[in-house]
N, C-alpha and C positions, 0 to 999 in steps of 0.2 A: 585724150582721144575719144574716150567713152562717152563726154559730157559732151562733145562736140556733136558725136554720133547721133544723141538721142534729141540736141539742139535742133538738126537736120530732119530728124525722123519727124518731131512735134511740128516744125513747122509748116515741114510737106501736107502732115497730114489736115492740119488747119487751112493751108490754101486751098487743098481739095473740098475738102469740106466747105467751106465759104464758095469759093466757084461751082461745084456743082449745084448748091442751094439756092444758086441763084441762076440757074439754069432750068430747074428744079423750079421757081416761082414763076418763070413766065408760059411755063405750062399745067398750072395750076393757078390760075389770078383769084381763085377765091380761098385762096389761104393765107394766112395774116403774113404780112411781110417783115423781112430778117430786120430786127428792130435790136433796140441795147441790150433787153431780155434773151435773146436771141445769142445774144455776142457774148453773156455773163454763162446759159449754159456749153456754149462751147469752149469758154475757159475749164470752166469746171471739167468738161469731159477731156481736156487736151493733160488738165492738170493730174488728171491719174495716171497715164502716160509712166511719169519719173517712177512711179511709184511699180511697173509691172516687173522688175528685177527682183523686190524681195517681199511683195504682197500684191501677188497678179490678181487676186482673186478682189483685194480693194479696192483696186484698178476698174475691174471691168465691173463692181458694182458702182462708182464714180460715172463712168460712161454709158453703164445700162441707164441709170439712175438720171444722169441729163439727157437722154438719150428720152425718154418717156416720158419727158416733162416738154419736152421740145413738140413730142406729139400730141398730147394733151392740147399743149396751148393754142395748136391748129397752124402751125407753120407746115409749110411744103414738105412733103416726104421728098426723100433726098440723100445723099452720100451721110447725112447725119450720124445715121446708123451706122457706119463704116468704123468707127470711133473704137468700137467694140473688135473689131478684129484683131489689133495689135496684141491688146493684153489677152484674147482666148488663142493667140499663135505661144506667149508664153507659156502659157498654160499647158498647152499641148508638147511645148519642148521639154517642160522641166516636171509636170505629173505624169501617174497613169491617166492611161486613154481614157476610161472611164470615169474621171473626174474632170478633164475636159469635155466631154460630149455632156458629161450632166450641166456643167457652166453653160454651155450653147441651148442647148433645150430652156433651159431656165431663162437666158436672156429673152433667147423667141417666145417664151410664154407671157414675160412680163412686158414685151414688146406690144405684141399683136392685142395684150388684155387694154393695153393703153388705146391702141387702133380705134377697138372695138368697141371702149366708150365712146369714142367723138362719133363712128361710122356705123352705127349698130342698124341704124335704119339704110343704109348705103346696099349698092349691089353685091349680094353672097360673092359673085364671081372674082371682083374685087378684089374683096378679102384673101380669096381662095390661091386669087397670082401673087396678092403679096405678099401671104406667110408665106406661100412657098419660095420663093423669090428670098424674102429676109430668110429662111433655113438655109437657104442654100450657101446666103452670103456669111454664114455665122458656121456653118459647118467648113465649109472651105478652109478657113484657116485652122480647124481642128484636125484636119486629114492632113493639111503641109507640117504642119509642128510636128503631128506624129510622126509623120517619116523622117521628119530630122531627128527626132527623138530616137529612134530604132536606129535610123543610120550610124548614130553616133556612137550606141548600144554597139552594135554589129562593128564598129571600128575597135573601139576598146577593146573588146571580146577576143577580134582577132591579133594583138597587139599583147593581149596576157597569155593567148593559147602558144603564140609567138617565142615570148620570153620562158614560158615552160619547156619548152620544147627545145630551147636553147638551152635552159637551164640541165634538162635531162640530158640533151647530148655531151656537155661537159662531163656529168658524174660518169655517164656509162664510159667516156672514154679515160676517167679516171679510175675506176673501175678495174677498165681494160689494163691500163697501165700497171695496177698493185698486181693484177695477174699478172704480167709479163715480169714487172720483179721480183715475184714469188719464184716463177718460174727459172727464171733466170741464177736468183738465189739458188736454190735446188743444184741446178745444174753446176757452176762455180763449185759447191761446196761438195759434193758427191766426186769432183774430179779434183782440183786443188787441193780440196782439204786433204784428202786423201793420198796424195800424191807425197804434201809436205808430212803428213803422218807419218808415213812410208820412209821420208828423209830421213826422218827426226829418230825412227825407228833401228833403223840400217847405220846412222851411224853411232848410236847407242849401243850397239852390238859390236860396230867395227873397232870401237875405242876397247870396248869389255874386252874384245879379242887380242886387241894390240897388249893389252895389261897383262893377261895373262901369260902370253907369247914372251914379254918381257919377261918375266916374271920367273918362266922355265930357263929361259937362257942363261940370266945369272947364277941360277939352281946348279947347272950344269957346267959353266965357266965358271964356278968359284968366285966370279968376281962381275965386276959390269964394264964392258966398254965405252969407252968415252964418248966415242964416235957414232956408236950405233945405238947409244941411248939417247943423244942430242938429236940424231934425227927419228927417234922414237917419240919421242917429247915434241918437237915439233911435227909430229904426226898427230899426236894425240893434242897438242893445241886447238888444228885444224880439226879436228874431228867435235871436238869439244864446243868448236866458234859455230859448225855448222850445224849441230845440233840447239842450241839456243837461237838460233836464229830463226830454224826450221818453227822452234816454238812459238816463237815470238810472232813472227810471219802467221802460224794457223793461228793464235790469239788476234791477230788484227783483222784477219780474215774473217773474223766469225765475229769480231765486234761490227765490221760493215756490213756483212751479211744480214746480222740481226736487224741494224738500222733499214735495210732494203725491206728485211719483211714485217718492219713496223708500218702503220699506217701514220701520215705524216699526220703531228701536231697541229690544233688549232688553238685558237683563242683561249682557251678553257684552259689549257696549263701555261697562258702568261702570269699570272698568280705565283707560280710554283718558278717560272724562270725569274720573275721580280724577286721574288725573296733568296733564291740560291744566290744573286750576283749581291743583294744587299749585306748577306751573311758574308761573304767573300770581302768587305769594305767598300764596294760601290753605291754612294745612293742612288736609286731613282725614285722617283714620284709618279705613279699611272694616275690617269685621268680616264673617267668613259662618260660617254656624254648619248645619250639615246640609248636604245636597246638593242643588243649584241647579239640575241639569240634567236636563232634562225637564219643566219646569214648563205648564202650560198657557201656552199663548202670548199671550193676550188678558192674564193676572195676568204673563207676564213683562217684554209692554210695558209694564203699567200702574204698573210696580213703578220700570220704569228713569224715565219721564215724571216719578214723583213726588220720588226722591231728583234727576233733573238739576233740577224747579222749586224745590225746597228748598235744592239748593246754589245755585240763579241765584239766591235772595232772599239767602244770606248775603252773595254779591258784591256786591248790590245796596244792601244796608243793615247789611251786621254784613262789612266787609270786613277782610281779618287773625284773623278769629276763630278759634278750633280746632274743628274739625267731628268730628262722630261719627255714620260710619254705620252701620249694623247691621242686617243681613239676616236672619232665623232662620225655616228650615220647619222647619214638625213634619208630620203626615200628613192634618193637616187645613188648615191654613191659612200663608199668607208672612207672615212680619210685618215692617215695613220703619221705623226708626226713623232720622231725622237730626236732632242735636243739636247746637246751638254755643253754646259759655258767654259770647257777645256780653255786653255790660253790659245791663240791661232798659231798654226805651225806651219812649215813651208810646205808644200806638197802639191802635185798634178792639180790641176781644175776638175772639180768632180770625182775628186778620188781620195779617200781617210787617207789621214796623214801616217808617211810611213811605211804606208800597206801600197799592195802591185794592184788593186781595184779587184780584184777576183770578185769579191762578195758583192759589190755595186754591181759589177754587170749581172751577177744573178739576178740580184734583185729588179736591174732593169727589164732582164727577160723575163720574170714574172708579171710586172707590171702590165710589159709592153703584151703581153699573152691575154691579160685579161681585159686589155683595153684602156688602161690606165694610164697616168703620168706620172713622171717621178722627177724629186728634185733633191740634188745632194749639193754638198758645198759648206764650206769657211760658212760663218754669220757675219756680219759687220761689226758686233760688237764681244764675239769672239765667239770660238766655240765649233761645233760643227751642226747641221742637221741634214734630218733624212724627213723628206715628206711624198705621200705618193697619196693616189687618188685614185680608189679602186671603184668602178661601175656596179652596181648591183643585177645589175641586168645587161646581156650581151645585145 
């Protein structure tokens, strides 16, 4: 499409040029007429053309360069000159301004220097229309380039201020979130914890009390009853269940608790979850492919969340399997793939075999949260995987 493009550009610009120079000669009958010489510099100026994508400035010396030989030789002034605006339009899109407007003054120098040998004896006034006339027509295109240049500046510009500003409202309301389960934390643990303290306390006591209570009665009866020890014993059973419980209960509670007032894992301790499950008899293999560091933080936990649920299902139902993880940024998105050649096994569609999908839908709403896709499932040649496609930018 590119090469079509500039097919069309080149040859627009050669018909004009040829029709206006010959529009251009019969208002001018004493200037040598558009002859082979004539046709050999306009090859030459059409043929820098290709060249203004990655050496504009060859270019418009190519076409100053026929462009002043065209003059010299005494052919009609004419759109000839025009040759030169395409590559000082590149110029002007892809330099500073200041390096186009020096291009442009420079051409019109070495323009007018060519003029002014043939016409040196001619009318000042002349002269005077047609530098200014040729500046005019050589700055023109320096002032449109620019503005495309800035414009495109000023898009970008607002396109990264854009994604920052996306980027910042994530953290802050992730942020906000670790507050709220601090908070949150606190509150649970000050009331709960407490509460089963109190259980665990109370019937710690109530047991102490029943023992010793036993303890006088047979002092006193000489002996023990049968009756009222069995349901002492199963007093103190229950007394005994509800008190380990109680413990057990504030022990989990303060295991989840702590997890709320951690801040979630990223990337950085995949290292340390690869080697815990390899110690355990699982192999995996990591792969990282580009550079990790610096990632948005909301995509770096979301990325560690789904390979550590991916490697818990292998444990869980593909145990001994060989694991393959594989991390690869490019400049727009993480893409995070874990694979294990487990045998296939029966199970829902998109969902580890075995398992009720809990972990999948997490992962789906992480995914789907940051803008992402996900794809879980069987392999065809056995196995299962997990691949998702995290944006780097909302």
């Amino acid at each position: 499409m590119r090469v079509i493009r500039e097919g069309v550009l080149i040859a627009a610009m050669g018909a004009l040029i040829v029709l206006g120079t010959h529009g251009a000669q019969s208002q001018q009958p004493s200037a040598r007429p558009f002859d082979a010489p004539a046709c050999l510099l306009l090859l030459v100026a059409l043929g820098g053309m290709p060249l203004r994508q990655r050496r504009p400035f060859t270019a418009l010396g190519l076409t100053v360069a026929a462009a002043l030989a065209y003059t010299v030789l005494g052919y009609a002034y004419g759109p000839f000159m025009l040759a030169s605006v395409i590559p000082l339009y590149t110029i002007a899109v892809e330099r500073p301004a200041r390096h186009a407007v020096g291009a442009a003054l420079a051409a019109w120098a070495a323009l007018m220097a060519g003029r002014e040998l043939i016409e040196r004896f001619g009318d000042p006034r002349d002269s005077v229309f047609y530098g200014l006339t040729l500046l005019a027509s050589l700055l023109l295109p320096v002032w449109a380039g620019g503005t495309v240049r800035l414009r495109v500046a000023y898009v970008a510009e607002a396109r990264d201020r854009a994604v920052q500003e996306e980027r910042a409202r994530r953290e802050e309301a992730q942020r906000r979130m670790a507050e709220e389960r601090l908070m949150m934390a606190r509150e649970v643990h000050d009331v709960v914890a407490h509460s089963l303290s109190m259980i665990s306390v109370q019937a710690g006591a109530a047991l102490h009390a029943l023992e010793r209570a036993a303890g006088g009665r047979n002092d006193e009866a000489g002996g023990r009853d049968d009756e009222t020890g069995g349901r002492n014993d199963e007093v103190g059973a229950a007394l005994g269940a509800i008190r380990a419980a109680s413990k057990d209960a504030l022990g989990d509670l303060r295991a989840t608790l702590k997890g709320w007032r951690e801040v979630s894992p990223g990337l950085a301790r995949l290292d340390a979850l690869v080697a815990e499950l390899e110690s355990g008899g699982v192999p995996v293999s990591l792969t990282r492919e580009g550079d990790l560091g610096g990632l948005p933080p909301d995509v770096d936990r979301a990325a560690f969340r789904i390979v550590q649920e991916a490697l818990t299902n292998v444990v869980r139902h593909a145990a001994g399997a060989t694991t393959r993880v594989r991390l690869r940024r490019t400049a727009a998105e993480l893409a995070v793939e874990v694979v294990n050649d487990a045998p296939a096994l029966v199970g829902a569609p998109g969902e580890a075999p075995g398992g009720a999908g809990f972990g999948l839908a997490g992962m789906r709403e992480r995914v789907s949260a940051l803008g992402g896709s996900l794809r879980t499932g069987p392999r065809e040649d056995g196995g299962f995987e997990v691949a998702a496609r995290l944006p780097l930018a909302g």
